[in-house]
N, C-alpha and C positions, 0 to 999 in steps of 0.2 A: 742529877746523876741517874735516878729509874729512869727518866724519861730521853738521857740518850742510850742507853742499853736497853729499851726498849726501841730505839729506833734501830739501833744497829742489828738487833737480831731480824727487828722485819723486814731491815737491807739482804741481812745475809740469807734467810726464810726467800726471797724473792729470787734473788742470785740464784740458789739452788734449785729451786722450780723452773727458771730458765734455762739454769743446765741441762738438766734430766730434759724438757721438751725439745729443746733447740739438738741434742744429742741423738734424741729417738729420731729427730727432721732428717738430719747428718744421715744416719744408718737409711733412711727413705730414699735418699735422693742418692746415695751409695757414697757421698761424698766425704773425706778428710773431717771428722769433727774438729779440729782447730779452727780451720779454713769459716765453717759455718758459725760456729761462737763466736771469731770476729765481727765478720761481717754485720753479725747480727747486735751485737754490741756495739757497731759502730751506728748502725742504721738507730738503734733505740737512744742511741745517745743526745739523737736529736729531738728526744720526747720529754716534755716539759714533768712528765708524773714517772719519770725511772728515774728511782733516785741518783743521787750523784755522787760517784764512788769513786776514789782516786788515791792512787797506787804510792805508799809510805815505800822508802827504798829499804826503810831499817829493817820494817817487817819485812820485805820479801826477804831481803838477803838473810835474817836471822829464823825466820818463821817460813818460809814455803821454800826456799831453797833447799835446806836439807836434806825434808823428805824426799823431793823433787829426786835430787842427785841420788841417794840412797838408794831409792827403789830402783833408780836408771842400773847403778851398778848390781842391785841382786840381781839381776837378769842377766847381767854382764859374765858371759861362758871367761873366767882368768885363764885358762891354756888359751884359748884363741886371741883374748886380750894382750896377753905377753907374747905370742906367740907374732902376734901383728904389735907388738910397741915402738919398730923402731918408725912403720909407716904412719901410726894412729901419732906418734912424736913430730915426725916432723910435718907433718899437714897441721895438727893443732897447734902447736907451738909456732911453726914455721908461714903459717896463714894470719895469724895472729899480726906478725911482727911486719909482714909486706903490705897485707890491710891497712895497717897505721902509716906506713910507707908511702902507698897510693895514695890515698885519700890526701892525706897531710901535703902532696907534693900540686894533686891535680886541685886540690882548695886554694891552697896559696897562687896559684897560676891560673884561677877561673874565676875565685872569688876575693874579691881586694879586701874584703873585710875580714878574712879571714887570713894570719900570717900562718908561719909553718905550725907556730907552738898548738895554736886552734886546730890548724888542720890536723894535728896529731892525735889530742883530744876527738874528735870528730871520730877518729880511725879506732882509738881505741872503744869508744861505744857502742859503734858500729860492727866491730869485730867476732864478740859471741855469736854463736851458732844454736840453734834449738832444735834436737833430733825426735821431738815430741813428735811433730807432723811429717813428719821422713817416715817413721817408724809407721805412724798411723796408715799412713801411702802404701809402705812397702807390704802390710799385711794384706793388701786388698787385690795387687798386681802381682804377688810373688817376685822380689826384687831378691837377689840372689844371698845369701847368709853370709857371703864372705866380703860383700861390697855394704852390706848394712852394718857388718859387724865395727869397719873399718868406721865408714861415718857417726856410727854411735860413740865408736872410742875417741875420736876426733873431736867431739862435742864436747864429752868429758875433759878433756884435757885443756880445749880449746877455752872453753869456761874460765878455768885456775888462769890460765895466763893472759885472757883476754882483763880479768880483773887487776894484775899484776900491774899490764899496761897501764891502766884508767888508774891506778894508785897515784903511777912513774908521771902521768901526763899533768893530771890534777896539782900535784906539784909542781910541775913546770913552769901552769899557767900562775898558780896562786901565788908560789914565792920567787918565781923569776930567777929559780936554781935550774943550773943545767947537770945530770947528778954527772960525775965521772964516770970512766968504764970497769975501772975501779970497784967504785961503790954499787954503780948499778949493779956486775955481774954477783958481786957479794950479798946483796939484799935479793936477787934473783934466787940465789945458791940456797941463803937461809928460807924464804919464800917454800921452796918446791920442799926442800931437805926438812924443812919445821914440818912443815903440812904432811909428810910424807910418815915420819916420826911419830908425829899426834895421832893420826888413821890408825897406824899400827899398836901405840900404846894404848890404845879405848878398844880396839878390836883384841887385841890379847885379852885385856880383863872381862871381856864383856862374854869372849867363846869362855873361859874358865867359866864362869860362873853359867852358862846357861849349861855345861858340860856338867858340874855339878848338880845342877835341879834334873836333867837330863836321869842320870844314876841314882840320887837318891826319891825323885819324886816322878818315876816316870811318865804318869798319867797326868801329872800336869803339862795345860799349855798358856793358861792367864799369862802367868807370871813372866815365862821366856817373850811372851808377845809385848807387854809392858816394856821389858828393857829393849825389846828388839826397834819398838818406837820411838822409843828415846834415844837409842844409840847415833843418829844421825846430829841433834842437838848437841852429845857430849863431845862428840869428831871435831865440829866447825867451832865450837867454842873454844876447845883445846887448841886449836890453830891459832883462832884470832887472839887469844888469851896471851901466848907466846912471840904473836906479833909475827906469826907465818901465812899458809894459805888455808884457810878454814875449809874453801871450797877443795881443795886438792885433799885434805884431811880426811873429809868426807867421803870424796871417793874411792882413796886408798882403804878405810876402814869399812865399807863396802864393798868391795872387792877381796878383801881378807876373810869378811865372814861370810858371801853369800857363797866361797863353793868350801864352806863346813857344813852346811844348813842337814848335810846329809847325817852327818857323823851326832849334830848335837840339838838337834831337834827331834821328840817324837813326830811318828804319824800323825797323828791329831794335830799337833802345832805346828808341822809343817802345812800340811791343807788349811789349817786357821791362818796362817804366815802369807800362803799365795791371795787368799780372798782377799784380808786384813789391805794388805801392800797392794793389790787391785781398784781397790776402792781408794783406799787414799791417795793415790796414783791420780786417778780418772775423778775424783773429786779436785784436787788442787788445780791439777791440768784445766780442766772443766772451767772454774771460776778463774782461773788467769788467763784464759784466752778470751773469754767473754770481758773480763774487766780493761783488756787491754783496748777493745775497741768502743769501751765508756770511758775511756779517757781523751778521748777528741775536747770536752769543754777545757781539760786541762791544761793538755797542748797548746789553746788557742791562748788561751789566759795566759801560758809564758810567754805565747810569739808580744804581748806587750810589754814596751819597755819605756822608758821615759821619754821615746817621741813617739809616744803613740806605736799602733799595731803599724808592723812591717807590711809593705808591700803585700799582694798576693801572687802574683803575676813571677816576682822577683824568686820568691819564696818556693812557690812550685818549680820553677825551673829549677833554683838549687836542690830542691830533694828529686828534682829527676836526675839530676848528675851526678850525685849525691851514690843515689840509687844503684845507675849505673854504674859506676865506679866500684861500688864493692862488689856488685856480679862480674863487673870483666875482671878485677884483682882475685878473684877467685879462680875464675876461668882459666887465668891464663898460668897461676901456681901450683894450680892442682896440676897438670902433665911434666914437666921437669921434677917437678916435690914425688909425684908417686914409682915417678922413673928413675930417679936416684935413688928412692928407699930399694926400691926393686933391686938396683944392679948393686947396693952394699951388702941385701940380705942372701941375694943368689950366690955372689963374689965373696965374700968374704968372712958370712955367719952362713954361708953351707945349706940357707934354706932351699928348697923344694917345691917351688911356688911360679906359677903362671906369669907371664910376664902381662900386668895391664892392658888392657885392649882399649883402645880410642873409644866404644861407647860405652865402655863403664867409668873411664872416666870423665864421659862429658856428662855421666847420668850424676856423678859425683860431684862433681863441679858446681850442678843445676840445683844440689839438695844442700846448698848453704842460706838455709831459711832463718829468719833471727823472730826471739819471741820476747818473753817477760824479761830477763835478763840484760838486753839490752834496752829496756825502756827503763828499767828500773835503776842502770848506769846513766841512762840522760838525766833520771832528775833527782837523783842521788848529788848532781853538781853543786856545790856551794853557790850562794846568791850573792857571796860579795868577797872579792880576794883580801889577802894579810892586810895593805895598806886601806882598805875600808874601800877601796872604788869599788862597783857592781862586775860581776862576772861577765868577763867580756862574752858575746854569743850566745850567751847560754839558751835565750828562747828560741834562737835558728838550731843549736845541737840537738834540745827534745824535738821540736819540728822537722828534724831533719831521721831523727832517730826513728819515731814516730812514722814516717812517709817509707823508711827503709825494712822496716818492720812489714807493713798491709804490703809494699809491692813485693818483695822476697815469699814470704809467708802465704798470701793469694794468688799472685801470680804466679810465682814458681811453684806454689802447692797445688794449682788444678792444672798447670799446664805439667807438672812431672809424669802423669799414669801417663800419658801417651807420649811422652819423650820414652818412655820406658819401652812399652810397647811396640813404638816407631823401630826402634835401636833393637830391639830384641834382647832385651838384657835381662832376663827370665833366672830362675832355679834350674841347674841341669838334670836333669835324668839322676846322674849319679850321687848327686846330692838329695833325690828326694828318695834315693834307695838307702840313703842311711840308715832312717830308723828302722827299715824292715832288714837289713843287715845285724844292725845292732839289737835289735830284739829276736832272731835266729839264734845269735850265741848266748842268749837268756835262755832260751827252752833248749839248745843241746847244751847247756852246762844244768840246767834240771834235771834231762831226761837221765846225765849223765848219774847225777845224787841220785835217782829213784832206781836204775839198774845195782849201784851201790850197794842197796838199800831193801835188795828183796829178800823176802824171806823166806825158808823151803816149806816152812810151816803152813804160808799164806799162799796158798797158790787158786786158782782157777779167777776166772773172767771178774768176779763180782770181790774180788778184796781192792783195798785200798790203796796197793801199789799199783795194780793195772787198769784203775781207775782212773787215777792221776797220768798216768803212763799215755794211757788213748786219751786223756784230754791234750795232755801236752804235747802230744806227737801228730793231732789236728789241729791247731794253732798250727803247730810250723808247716805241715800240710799247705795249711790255708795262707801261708805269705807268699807262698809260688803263686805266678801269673799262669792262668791257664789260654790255654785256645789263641796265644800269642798277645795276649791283652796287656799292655805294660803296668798292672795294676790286677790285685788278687778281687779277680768279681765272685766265687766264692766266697771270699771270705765280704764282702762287702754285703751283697745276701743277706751272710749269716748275722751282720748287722743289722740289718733291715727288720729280717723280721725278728729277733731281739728285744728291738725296742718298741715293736708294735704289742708284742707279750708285756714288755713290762708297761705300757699306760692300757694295757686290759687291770695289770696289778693295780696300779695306781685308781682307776676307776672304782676297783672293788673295795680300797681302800676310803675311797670316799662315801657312798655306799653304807660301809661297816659305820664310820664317825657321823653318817647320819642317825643311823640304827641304835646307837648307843649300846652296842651289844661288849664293845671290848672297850676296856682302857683308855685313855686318850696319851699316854706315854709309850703305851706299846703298839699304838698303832704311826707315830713318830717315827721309834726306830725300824720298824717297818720302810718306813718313806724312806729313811735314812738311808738305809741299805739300796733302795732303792736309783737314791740320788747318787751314791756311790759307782755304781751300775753304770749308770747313766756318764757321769766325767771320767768315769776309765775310757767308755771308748769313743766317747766325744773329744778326749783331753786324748 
């Protein structure tokens, strides 16, 4: 017993040290860190001294999904989320169900071993989406907020129901039930409607009670951050507990508290919240993409089966078609699916929205990349159906799943920045004028309180109302672009040398804790303040 929990931590101790360099390599080379963790996972996989790590389906879907989903949704703006449902609805839901379509159609007519009920199986594995390396993408090309918003929500949603599927199909194959339309759309209904219910009832108790520590213990943050990590655990439990969508639970109950964070969070726990959920973020991420391309001995090990390892020849061509087939099924749903959300929300819900342009959505189309989730659905498969025969295909499904994953994921992940690029599918001007719009009516709704706020008592240059006054009335100064520069270089300057003042601070502060002259808690909150400084106008 010590001596596999001693191995397992110097699995995990190695995993982590490969992240963190393989990560910094990524940032080097200016590349996608998914993209690079693969790869390099896959290349090490072939080293007799990296241990040999392979992917439990129980644990990911109970243990790394959660936070995964969770943290996706705090970040998730809900007015844009609902604002875009009915398009994030039918891409995710709606891609899901024509993926299973495709494949299951173009399997059964390409591969003889394969009939419909496999080739749907197939489809439904194949179907999740992972907006991890989209996301990572679009931070680095400036992909525009309203087309990443849209694929991130697609993801999400895309998830719940691509599992749904893989539930409907699994049955299929194992008890050789076809369900009714009936039954399906009712186990669908409770599905979305449980999961949706579950999100909601662990997100009501969980805002009460951090509302509560909020009022009575303001200065606490331990404690809100404790539940705020566990709250993703209590979501998908309560789904699957009830025998709904854990994964949709999850996201609805993240998406219900991430836009309270303002109202029931302090200061402090909200900056301890962003770090906390950054790290756990890029640490899970980190070790799932890397573990995904150490799972090659795995893969190989299912393609055996009781006549020996399958073909190679046979085997590659099916996952090149394989491959193909859910990028053209993607390709070709994404332009009628974002053209009909379009002409219902313009027609008929009154919206005020752009009508899609052919390169956003071929850049849309291009950013249906599959990651953990879908490998973790290939070998989640039972190894032997109800009457005890072995599971038909199962070692071509992970192999195939497997092969659809490195080419979507590498391929479509290095070849996107200059599809992007090529297309022009950028941030527009007016979009990057928002925050400087939106922080304009922060200082004249101050400046407004400080005019409010004078007092006849207090007057000349040096009191504290027209001190505030000339800081706040230079800020807004400094958002104007001057000398026709679409961008405040004043104010950018005033940045500049800022922070050249504050690492003279920082120097001096190193300096003193050589010297031993002050404190070592007071020269901290020093830094503190410091650090402070520094993520305001960095952040």
């Amino acid at each position: 017993m010590g001596s596999r929990i001693h191995s397992t931590e110097l699995t995990l101790l190695i995993l982590v040290v490969l992240v963190a360099a393989l990560a910094a390599l990524a940032q080097r080379l200016r590349t996608p860190y998914p993209i690079v963790l693969v790869l390099s996972g896959l290349v090490l996989s072939f080293f007799p001294l990296i241990p040999h790590v392979s992917i439990n389906p129980t644990f990911v879907f109970l243990v790394v999904l959660p936070p995964l989903l969770f943290a996706s949704t705090l970040n998730t703006a809900w007015r844009e989320f609902r604002f875009n449902l009915l398009t994030v609805s039918t891409l995710g839901i709606g891609l899901v169900g024509f993926t299973v379509l495709g494949v299951s159609l173009i399997a059964h007519l390409f591969m003889p071993e394969f009939d419909w009920r496999i080739g749907a199986l197939l489809g439904a594995v194949v179907s999740t989406t992972d907006a991890i390396a989209v996301g990572a993408i679009a931070t680095k090309v400036g992909l525009p907020a309203e087309v990443l918003e849209i694929i991130e929500g697609e993801s999400l949603l895309n998830d719940a129901a691509g599992l749904l599927a893989l539930q409907f199909t699994i049955a299929l194959v194992t008890d050789n039930e076809i369900p009714t339309i009936r039954g399906g759309v009712s186990e669908f209904l409770w599905l979305m409607l449980g999961g949706i219910v579950a999100g909601l009832i662990i997100g009501f108790f969980v805002l009460r009670f951090e509302r509560f520590i909020i009022r009575h213990f303001p200065r606490q943050s331990e404690v809100p951050l404790l539940v705020t990590i566990a709250t993703p655990y209590f979501a998908y439990l309560l789904g699957e507990a009830i025998h709904a969508s854990g994964v949709l639970a999850t996201v609805v109950c993240g998406l219900y508290l991430g836009r309270a964070t303002s109202e029931t969070f302090s200061i402090q726990a909200r900056l301890d919240a962003r770090t906390v959920w950054r790290t756990i973020d890029f640490v899970l991420n980190g070790l799932v993409f890397i573990v995904i391309g150490l799972q090659l001995p795995t893969v190989l090990n299912a393609m055996r089966g009781p006549g020996g390892r399958l073909p190679w020849a046979h085997m590659i061509a099916g996952a090149a078609l394989v491959s193909a087939v859910v990028i053209a099924v993607r390709m070709i749903f994404i332009f009628p699916g974002a053209r009909i959300s379009w002409y219902i929300r313009t027609r008929l819900l009154d919206h005020h929205i752009v009508k899609p342009g052919r390169n956003e959505l071929l850049v849309m189309g291009w950013s249906g990349m599959r990651g953990v989730l879908t490998l973790a659905a290939a070998l989640s498969l039972p190894e032997y159906i109800s009457n005890g025969d072995a599971f038909p295909q199962r070692g071509r499904i992970i192999f195939y799943a497997f092969a659809v994953i490195l080419v979507t994921l590498v391929g479509q992940g290095l070849t996107l920045p200059a599809m992007i690029r090529k297309l022009g599918v950028v941030e527009s001007q007016e979009s990057l004028d928002q925050e400087r719009r939106a922080r304009a009516v922060l200082l004249k709704a101050a400046l407004k309180e400080l005019r409010s706020l004078q007092n006849g008592d207090e007057e000349g240059e040096n009191s504290p109302n027209a001190i505030l006054t000339r800081y706040y009335r230079q800020r807004l100064e400094d958002l104007k672009p001057r000398d026709g520069q679409t961008e405040p270089t004043h104010l950018r300057r005033y940045q500049e040398l800022a922070a050249r003042i504050r690492r003279v601070e920082r120097d001096q502060i190193l300096k003193l804790r050589a010297q031993g002259a002050f404190r070592e808690s007071t020269l901290r909150d020093l830094e503190r303040e410091l650090d402070l400084l520094d993520l305001r106008w960095e952040g």
